[in-house]
N, C-alpha and C positions, 0 to 999 in steps of 0.2 A: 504494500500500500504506500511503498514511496510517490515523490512527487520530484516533479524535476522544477517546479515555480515555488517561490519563495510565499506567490501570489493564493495559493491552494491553503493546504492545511496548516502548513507550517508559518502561514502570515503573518505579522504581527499588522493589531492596531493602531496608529501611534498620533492618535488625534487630540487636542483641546478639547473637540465639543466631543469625542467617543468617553474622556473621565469626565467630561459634565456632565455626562447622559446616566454614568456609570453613578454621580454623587445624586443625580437625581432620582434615582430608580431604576434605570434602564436596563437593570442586568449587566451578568459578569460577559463581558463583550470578548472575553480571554478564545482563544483556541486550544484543543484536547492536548496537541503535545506540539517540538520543532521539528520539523523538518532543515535541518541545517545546509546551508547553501554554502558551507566555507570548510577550505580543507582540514582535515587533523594534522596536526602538529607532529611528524616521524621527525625523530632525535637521533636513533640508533642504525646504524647501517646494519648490514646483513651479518656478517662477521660476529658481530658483535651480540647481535641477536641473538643466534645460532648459541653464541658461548656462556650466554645465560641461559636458557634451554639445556645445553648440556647439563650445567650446571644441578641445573634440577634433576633432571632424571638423576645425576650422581646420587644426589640426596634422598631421594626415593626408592633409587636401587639398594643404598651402601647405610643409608640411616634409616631410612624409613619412617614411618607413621604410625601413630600408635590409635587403636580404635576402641576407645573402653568402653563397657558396662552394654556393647550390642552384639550379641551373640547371631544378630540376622544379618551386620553388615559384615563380620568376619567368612560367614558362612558365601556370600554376594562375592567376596574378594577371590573364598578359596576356588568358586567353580571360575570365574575369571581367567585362574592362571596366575593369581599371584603369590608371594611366599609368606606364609604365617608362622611366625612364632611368640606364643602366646597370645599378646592382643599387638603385637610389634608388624605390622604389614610393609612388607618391599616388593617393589613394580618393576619387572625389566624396562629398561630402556621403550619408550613410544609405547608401551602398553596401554597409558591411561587416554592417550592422542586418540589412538581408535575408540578405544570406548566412549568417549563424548562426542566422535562423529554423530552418531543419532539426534543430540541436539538437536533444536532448530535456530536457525543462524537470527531469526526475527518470529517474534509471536504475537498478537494481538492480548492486550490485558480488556475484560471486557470491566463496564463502568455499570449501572443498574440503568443512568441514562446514558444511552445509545451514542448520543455525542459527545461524550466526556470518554469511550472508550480511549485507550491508548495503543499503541505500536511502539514494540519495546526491541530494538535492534535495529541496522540497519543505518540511515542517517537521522535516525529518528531521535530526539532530547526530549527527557522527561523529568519535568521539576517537580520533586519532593520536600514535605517539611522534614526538618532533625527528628531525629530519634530514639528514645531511649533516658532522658533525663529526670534525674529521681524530683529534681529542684525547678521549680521556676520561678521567672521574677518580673518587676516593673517597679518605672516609679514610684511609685503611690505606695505598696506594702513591698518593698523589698523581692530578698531572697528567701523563699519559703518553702518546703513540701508542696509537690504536687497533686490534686485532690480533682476527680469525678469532674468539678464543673470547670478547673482547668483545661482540661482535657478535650472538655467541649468546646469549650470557648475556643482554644487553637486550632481546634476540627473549624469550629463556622470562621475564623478568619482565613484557612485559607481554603475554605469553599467560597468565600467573598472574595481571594484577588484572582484577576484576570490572570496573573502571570504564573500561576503555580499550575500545575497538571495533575495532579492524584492526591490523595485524601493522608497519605502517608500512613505510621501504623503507630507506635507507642511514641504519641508525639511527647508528651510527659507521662511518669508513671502516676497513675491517680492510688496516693497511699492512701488513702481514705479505705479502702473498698480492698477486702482478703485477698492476698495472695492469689490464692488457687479460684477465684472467682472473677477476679477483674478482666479477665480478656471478655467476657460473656459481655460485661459494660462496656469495653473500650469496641470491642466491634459491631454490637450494636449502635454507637454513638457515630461510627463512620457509615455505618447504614442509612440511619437516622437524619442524620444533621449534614449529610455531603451524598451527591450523585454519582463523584468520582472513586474511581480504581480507589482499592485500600488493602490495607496487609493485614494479615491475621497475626495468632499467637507462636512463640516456639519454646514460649519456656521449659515446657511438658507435652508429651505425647500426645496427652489424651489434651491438653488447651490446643494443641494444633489441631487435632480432629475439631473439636468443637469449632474451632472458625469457620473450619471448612463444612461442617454441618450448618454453618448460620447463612454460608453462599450458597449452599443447596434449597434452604428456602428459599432467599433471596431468588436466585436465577433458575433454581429446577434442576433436580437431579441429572437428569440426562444431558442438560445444556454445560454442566460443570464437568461430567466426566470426558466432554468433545472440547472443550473450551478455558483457558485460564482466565479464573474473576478474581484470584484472591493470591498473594505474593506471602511470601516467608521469608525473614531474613535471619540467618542463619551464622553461626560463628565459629571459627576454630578457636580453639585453644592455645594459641601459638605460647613456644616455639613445637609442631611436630606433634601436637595431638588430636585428634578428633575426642568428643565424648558423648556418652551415649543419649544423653539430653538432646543433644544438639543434631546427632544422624540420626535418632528417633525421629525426631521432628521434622528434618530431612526429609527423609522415607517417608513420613506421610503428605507433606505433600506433593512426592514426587509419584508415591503411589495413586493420588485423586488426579495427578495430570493437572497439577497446578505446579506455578515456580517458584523455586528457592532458590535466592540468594546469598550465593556463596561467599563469605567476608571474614579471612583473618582478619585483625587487628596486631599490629605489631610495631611494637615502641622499640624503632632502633635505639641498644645499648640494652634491654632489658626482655623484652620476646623477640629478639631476631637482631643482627649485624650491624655494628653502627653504619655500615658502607650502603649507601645507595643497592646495589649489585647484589652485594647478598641477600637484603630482604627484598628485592625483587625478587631472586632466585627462588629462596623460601615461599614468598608469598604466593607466586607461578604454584610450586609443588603442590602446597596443603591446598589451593582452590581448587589445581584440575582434580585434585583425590575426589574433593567434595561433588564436583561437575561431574565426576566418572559414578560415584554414587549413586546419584539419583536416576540416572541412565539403566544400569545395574536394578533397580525398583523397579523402573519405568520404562521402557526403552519408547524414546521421542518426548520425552516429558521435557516441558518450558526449563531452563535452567537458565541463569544469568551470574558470568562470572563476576566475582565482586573483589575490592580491594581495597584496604584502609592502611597507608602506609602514615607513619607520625613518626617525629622527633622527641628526644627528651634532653634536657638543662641536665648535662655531664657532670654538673657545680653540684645540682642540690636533686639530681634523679626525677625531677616536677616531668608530667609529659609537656610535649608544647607544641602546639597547632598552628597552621597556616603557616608557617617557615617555606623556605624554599625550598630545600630536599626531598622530603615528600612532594613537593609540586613539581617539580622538574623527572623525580620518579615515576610520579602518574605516566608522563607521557609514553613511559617505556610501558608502563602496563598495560596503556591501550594499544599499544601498535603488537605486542604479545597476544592480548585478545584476538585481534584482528586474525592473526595468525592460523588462530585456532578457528576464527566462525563462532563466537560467542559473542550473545549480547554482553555488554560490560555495564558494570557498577561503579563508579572510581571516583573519590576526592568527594568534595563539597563545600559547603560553606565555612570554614573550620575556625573556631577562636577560641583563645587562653585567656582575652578579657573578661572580667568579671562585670562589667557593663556594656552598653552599648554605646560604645566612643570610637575614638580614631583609630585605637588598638585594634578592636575587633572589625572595622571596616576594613583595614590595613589588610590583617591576616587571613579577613572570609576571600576578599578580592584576591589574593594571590593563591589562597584553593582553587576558589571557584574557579577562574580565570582556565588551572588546568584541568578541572573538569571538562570544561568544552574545550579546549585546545588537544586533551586525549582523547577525544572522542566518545565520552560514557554516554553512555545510552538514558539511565537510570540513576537520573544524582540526588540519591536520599540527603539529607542533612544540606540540605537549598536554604531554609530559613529558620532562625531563630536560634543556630548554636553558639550560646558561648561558657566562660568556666570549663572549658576543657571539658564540655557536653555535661556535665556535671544540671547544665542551669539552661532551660528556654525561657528567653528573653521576650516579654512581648513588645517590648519597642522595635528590638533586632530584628523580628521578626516581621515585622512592619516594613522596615528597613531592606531587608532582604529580597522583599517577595518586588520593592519595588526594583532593586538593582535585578533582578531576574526579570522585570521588562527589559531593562536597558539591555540585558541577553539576548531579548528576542529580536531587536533590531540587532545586534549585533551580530548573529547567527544565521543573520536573513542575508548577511553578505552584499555587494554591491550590483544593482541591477546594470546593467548596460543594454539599453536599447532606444529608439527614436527622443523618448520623451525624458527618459532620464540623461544623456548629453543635451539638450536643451539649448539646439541650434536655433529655435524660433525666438527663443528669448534672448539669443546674441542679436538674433536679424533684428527684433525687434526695439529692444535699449540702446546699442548702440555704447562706442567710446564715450566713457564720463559721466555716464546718467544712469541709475540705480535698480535694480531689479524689485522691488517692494510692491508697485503696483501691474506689473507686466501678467498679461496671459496668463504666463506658462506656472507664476510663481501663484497667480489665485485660484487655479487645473490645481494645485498643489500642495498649498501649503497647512490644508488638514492633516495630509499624511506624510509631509517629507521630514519630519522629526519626531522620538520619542518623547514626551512627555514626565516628567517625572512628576509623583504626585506628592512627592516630598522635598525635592529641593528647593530652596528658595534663590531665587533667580534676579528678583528686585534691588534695585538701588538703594546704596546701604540706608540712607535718611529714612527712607520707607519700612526698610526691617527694623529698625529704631523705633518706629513710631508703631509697628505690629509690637512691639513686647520684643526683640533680639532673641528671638527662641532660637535651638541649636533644631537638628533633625531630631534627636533621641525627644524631646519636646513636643514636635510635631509630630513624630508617630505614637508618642502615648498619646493625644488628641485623637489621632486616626483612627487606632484599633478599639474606641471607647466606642466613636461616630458607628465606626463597623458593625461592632455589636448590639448596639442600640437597633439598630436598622435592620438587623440580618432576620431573612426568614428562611426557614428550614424548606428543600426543598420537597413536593409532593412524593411521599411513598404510600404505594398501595395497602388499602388498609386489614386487606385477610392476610397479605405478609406482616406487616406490624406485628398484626394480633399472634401470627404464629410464631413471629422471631420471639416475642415477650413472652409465649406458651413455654417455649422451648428455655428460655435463658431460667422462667420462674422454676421449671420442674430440673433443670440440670442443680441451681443454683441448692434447691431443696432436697435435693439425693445424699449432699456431702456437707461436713461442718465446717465453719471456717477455718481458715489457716493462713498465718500473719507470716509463716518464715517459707 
């Protein structure tokens, strides 16, 4: 479902009166995902390539991979062809290459509405919020536990911007709400409160079935066994472990024929190499294992290779986000992907700030930045990270989702043809005299620029006389407006009634549990 015009799905908006339209009512004017008109950024020649590749399979052949606590993925390895001792798994050379052949190189994520579906591969960019933070914060109350209507709350702001694409999955964790019960809340809450693609659970075997039971009402058994509606993101253990938390959850849903998201995490100096090269190396190994896995469950099942390369302060051992090394790394990751024919996951909006200031702009831009410049298909963690993911930020996030239009123009790459060189408007101004009233500039000038709906652009006396707010100012303003305004959009009401049947009778089988 690629496109070859910037002008098709992958468009951006980038009008005055489309966010006027947008503050009056008008709807989210956003498009489902990018279609990217600009090349990937290839860093590494062929040589070189090749000798990280090596590299891995050494590590997979000579060290191997450890798979605990699943007796079903040991059992997948040994009919395979690969060597087991005790839970210690090694792969000949190219073993795991053919195994993820079956992959598919591009899949469609379906959305509950039709046009918020996504396409996840290919040239296809898909913006996600962060995920995973126990903490959130704002002006107003600080940094605090995150709690059920946080949760929500983040779900409807980024169902409200145009620039975000999927509903994301554990945008904060809501402590409020037990353990072993909260996915029931947090997935019906992306049901609920957003039309867009959304992720399920993996903490638990049985919380991943359960998502995947909440998609089967939602979309219909049969439409979810032909179909991916629901993502898993999924983690190793780095350095060199799988555990069986994490390929249970795997397995299921590679077994429904839904996609997991394969993502070491590894803090060079402390899960993997301080060198660039070797936790590429590593990282390459422990994701194809996880990509060969689901395959092994499934064979043709949606898989997306994932990768979260980070720094850490060598002084005091802190992790540290958005630096350059991990960003210059990504690039190697995606042209590695590419390699393979796998969707990719890689980098995002990344910060070590504990607010939202020039730190964390600093550090999300030079993630973000190789996010698209590697070509990730699926860049979870788009808004709202910062504290070292520790903390979602609702001004950052504000912040974010607007720097993620500026991506969409960016991404839309430079058109060349009749009207964009703008020979009528040479013929017509002429030497000396100004393009401001001409033709070509009032044909145009709805669309010939992004828009930001947060920067301020006015001459300074003017921002003076508004009150001197900073942006972090202006987006708590923003995400309050959001809120205030937001309406959830229509969901059918015999699915409601039977997601809330099913979450009341699961929730009631089992007692709580806080650990």
């Amino acid at each position: 479902m690629e496109s070859t015009s910037a002008a098709t799905v992958g468009a951006p908006r980038r009008t005055r009166g489309a966010r006027a339209q947008r503050r009056e009512g008008g709807g989210n004017l956003g498009v489902p995902y990018i279609v990217r008109n600009i090349p990937t950024y290839d860093i590494l020649g062929e040589e070189s390539l090749q000798r990280i590749e090596r590299t891995a399979d050494r590590i997979l052949a000579e060290v191997g991979i450890e798979f605990r606590d699943d007796a079903v993925a040991l059992d997948h390895w040994k009919r395979a062809g690969a060597k087991i001792d005790g839970v210690r798994v090694t792969f000949e050379p190219g073993m795991l290459n053919e195994v993820v052949r079956s992959a598919p190189a591009q899949f469609t994520q379906y959305a509950r509405n039709p046009a918020r579906s996504v396409e996840i591969g290919g040239r296809n960019v898909v913006f996600s919020p962060a995920y995973g933070s126990p903490f959130v914060m704002d002006l107003d109350k600080g940094r605090r536990y995150g709690t059920i209507e946080d949760f929500r709350n983040l779900i409807k702001l980024a169902q409200s911007s145009p620039w975000l694409h999927h509903s994301g999955g554990t945008i904060c964790e809501p402590v409020d709400v037990p353990v072993n019960k909260r996915h029931f809340d947090m997935v019906y809450s992306h049901i609920k409160y957003s039309d867009r693609a959304f992720m399920g659970s993996i903490t638990a075997e049985e919380r991943a079935e359960d998502s995947i039971e909440m998609a089967r009402i939602l979309f219909g058994t049969d439409f979810v066994d032909k179909n991916c509606v629901i993502l898993g993101n999924v983690n190793v253990n780095s350095p060199l472990v799988w555990d069986g938390t994490m390929t249970k959850s795997l397995r299921a849903y590679a077994r429904a024929n839904q996609a997991a998201v394969i993502v070491p995490f590894i803090l060079g100096g402390a899960m993997g190499p301080v060198t660039n090269a070797g936790a590429i190396a590593q990282s390459y190994a422990e994701t194809l294992a996880g990509c060969a896995l689901t395959q092994l469950e499934r064979k043709g099942a949606p898989v997306i290779f994932g990768n979260f390369l980070s720094s850490m302060s060598l002084r005091s051992g802190s992790p540290t986000f958005g630096t350059p090394e991990p960003a210059i790394g990504s690039m190697v990751v995606g042209q590695l992907a590419r390699r393979l024919g796998l969707p990719l996951r890689c980098a995002g909006n990344f910060s070590n700030s504990k607010r939202p200031d020039a730190q964390a702009m600093q550090e999300g831009v030079m993630s973000m930045m190789s996010a698209v410049h590697c070509g990730a298909n699926f860049i979870l963690h788009s808004a709202g990270f910062v504290d070292g993911l520790l903390a979602m930020s609702y001004e950052k996030f504000v912040m974010d989702t607007d720097f993620c239009g500026a991506l969409h123009s960016y991404l839309a790459g430079v058109v060349v043809d009749d009207n964009a060189l703008a020979m009528d408007a040479f013929l017509q101004v002429g030497p000396g005299s100004h393009f401001l009233g001409c033709d070509h500039t009032m044909r145009n000038y709805q669309t010939a620029f992004w828009d930001s709906a947060l920067s301020d652009n006015e001459p300074f006396e003017k921002w003076v006389e508004q009150g001197e707010t900073d942006m972090a100012v202006r987006a708590n303003r923003s995400w309050k407006k959001t809120l205030d305004e937001y309406e959830a959009p229509p969901l059918d009401l015999a699915i409601d009634e039977a997601l809330v049947d099913y979450v009341a009778r699961r929730k009631n089988s089992m007692p709580d549990a806080w650990y």
